[in-house]
C-alpha positions in Angstrom: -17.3 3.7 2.6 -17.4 0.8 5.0 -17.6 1.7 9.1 -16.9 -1.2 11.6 -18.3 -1.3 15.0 -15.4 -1.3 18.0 -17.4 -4.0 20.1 -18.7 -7.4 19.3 -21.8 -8.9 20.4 -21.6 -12.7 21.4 -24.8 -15.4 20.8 -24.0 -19.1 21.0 -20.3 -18.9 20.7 -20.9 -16.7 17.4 -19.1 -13.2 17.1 -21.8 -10.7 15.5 -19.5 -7.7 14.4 -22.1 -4.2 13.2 -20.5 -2.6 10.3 -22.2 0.2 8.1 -22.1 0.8 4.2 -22.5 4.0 2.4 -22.2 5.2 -1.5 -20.3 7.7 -1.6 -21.0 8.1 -4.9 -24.0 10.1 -6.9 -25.1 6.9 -8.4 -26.7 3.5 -7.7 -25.3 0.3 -7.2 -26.5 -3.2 -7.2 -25.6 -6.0 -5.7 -23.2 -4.9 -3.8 -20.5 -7.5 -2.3 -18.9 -7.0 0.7 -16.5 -9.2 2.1 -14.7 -9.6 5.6 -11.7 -11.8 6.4 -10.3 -12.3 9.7 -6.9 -13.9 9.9 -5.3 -15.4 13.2 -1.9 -16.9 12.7 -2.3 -20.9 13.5 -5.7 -21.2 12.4 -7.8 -20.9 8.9 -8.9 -17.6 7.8 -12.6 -16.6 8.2 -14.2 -15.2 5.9 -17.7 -13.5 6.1 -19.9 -12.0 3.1 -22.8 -9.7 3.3 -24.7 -8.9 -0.4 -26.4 -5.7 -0.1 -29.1 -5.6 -2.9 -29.9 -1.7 -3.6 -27.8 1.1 -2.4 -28.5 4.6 -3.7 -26.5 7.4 -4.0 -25.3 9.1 -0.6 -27.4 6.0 1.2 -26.5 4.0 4.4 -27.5 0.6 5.3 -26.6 -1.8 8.5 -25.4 -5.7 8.8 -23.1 -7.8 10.8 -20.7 -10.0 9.6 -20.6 -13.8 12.1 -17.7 -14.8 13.0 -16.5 -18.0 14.7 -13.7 -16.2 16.5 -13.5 -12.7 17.9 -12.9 -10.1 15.2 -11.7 -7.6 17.6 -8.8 -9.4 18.3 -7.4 -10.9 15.0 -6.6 -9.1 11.5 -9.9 -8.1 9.7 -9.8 -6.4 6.3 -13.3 -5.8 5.1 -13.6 -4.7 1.5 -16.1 -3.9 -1.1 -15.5 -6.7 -3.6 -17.8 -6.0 -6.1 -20.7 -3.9 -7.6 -23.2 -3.4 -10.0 -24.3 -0.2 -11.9 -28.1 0.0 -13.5 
């Protein structure tokens, strides 16, 4: 389960957007992949990847994806792309 943050914070002209990651799940999984696009019509699609290493079952862990432009105000879909089991 992925939680995004409803507020941005802004450091030279970069967009540092919180999100959260928990298993949901009983069981462990490596290297997870999570990936965030933003989409604004006009311009190129960001796209921002965080790699979470270890997650156990039930855990939560913390990052921020960087964005050149505001993700509050364009189309993000963030999505677990991939994962490894032991």
């Amino acid at each position: 389960d992925i939680t995004i943050a409803n507020e941005v914070r802004v450091t030279d002209r970069r967009y540092y957007l919180p999100f959260a990651i928990t298993n949901t799940g009983g069981r462990i999984a490596r290297t997870v992949q999570v990936v965030a696009e933003l989409h604004f019509p006009g311009i190129d699609d960001e796209v921002a990847e965080q790699q979470i290493d270890f997650l156990s079952g039930h855990e939560r862990k913390q990052g921020s994806f960087v964005f050149t432009h505001n993700p509050l105000e364009g189309d993000l879909m963030v999505r677990v792309a991939s994962y490894r089991l032991p």
